[in-house]
C-alpha positions in Angstrom: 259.4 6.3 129.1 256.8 4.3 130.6 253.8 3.0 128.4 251.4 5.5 130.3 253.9 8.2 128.7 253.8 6.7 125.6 251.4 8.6 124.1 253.0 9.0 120.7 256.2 7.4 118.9 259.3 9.8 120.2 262.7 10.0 118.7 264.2 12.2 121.0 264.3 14.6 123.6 265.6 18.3 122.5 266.8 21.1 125.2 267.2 24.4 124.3 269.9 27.3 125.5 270.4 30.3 124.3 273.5 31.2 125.0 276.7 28.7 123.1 278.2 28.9 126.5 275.6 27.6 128.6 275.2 24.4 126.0 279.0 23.7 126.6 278.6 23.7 129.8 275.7 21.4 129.6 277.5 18.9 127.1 280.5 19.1 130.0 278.4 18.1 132.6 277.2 20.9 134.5 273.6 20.8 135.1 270.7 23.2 136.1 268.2 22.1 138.0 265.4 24.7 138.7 262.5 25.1 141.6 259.1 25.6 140.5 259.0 29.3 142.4 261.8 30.2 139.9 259.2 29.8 137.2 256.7 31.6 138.9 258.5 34.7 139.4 260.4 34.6 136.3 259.1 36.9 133.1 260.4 35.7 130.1 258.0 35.0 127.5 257.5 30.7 127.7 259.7 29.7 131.1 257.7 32.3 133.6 254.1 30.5 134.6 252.8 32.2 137.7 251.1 29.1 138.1 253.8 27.1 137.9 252.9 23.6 140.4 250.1 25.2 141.7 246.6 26.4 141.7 247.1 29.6 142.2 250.5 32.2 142.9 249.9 35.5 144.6 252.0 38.2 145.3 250.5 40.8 148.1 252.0 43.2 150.9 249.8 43.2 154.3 249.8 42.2 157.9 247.9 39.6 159.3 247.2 39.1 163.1 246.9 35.5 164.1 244.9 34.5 167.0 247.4 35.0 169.3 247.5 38.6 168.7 251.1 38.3 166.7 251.7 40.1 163.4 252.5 38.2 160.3 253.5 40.4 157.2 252.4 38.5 154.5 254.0 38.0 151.3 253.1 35.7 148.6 251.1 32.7 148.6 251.1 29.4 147.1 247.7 27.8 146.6 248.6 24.0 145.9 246.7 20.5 145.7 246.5 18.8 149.5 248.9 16.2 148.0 251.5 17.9 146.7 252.8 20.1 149.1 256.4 19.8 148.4 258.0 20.7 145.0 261.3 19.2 143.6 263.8 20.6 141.2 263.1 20.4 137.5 264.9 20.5 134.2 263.0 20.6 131.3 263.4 19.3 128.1 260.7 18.8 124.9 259.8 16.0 123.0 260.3 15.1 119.1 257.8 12.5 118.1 256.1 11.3 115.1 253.1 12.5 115.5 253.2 15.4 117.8 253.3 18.0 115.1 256.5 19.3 117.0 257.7 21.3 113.8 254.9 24.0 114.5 256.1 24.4 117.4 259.8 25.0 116.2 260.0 28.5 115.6 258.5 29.5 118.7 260.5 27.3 120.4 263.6 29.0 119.1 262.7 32.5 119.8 261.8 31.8 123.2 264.5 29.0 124.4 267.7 29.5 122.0 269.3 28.6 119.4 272.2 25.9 120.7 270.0 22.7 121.5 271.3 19.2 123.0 269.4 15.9 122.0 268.8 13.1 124.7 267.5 9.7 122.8 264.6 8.3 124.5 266.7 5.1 124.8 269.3 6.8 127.2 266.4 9.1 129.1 266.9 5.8 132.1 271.1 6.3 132.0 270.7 9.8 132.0 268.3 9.9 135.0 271.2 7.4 136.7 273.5 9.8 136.6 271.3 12.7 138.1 270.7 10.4 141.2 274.1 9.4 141.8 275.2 13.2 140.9 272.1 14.6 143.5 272.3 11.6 145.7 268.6 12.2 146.1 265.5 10.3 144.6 264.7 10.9 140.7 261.9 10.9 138.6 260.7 11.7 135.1 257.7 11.8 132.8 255.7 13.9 129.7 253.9 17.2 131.0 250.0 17.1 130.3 247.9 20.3 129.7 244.8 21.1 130.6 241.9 23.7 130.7 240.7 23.0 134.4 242.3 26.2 136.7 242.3 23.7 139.6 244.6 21.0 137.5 248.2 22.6 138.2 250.7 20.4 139.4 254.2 19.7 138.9 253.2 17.9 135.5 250.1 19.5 134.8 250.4 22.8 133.3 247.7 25.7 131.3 246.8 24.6 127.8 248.5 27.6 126.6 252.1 26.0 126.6 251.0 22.8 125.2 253.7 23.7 122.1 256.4 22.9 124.2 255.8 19.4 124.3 257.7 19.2 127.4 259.4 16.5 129.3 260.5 16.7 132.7 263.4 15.1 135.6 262.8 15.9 138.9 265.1 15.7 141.8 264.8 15.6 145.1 261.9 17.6 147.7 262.0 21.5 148.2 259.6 23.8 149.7 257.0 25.7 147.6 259.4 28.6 148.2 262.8 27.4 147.6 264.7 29.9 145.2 267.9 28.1 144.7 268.8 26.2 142.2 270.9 22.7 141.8 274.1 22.4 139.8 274.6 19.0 139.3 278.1 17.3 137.9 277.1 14.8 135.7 280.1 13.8 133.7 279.9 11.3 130.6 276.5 13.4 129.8 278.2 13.8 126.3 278.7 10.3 125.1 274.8 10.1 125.8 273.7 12.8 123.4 273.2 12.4 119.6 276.0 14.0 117.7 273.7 15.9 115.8 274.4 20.0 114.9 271.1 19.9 111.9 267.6 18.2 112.6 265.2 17.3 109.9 261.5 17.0 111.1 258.9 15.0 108.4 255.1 16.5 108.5 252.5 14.1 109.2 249.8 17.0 108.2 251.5 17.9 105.0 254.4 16.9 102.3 256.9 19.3 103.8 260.3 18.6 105.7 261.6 20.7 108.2 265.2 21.1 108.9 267.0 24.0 111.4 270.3 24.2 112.6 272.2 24.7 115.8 272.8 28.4 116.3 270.3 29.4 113.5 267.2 31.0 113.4 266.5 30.0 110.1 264.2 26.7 109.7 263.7 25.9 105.9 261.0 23.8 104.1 261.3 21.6 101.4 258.6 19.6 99.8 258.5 15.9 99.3 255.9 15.8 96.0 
């Protein structure tokens, strides 16, 4: 992560699935990359954003005449910033940090993602963004989502206020349109030996004397004071 990401002291990255069969997958090497317009059409509770890399997303039926005099049945429309016209494929992931009160965030996060989760060490986000370029063959970036109040702030790593509790982390690959609807499977073997071993994570409140701990496949998280 770069310093400008840096924000506050992360362990790890955590990606949720909720189905078992889709986290073997993932710890095999098969790997889904998303477009934004996925997002915007999708209606699950915490991965559909209609706003997802834009300003604005709107759905309409109508027929426009151009200038010319030729009919153009209108669809949907993508209002964007000037310079970000293109979108790339994204995974997401979420960050667990010392100090970004991700614990009350967890149970949400498991109602809405899944139970089966994969952890990514910070230390290994460069190797694993190696293997999505040599996997894609096409360019590859990364960085921390912000979140912000301002309807004119949407961008591929700017998103509503309102999913701030995801904490998110993003890799982007590649260039697609605004409308691209298909999705990337990337091979990336070896993806295993860069993930923690790790089936039970235990999570330390700054805000109170209270661990946190839930387990892969659970729905349960338990507290346990430290007085």
């Amino acid at each position: 992560m770069s310093q400008s990401e840096k924000k506050y002291l992360a362990y790890a990255l955590i990606k949720f699935f909720n189905e078992e069969e889709h986290y073997n997958n993932f710890i095999k090497g098969v790997s889904l990359f998303r477009p934004p317009h996925y997002y915007r059409t999708c209606e699950d509770i915490g991965r559909g954003d209609r706003n997802e890399s834009c300003i604005r997303y709107e759905e309409f039926s109508g027929i426009l005449t151009s200038a010319s005099g030729q009919n153009i049945e209108l669809i949907s429309a993508v209002v964007h910033k000037a310079n970000e016209p293109n979108d790339s494929w994204l995974q997401s992931w979420s960050i667990i940090a010392l100090d970004n009160n991700f614990e009350k965030s967890m149970e949400r996060m498991l109602n809405e993602f899944g139970l089966y989760f994969a952890l990514l060490p910070v230390q290994k986000i460069e190797e694993y963004k190696t293997l999505i370029r040599e996997s894609s063959g096409l360019e590859v970036s990364s960085g921390t989502v912000t979140y912000s109040n301002d309807s004119t702030a949407g961008s591929l790593t700017t998103k509503d206020t309102k999913y701030s509790y995801q904490k998110e982390y993003r890799f982007f690959t590649g260039q697609c349109s605004k409308f691209e609807q298909d999705s990337k499977f990337l091979n990336l073997k070896g993806i295993d030996k860069l993930l923690y071993d790790a089936k039970s994570i235990k999570i330390s409140s700054n805000d109170e004397p209270i661990d946190y701990y839930f387990s892969f496949g659970h729905d349960v998280i338990f507290t346990q004071s430290r007085k």
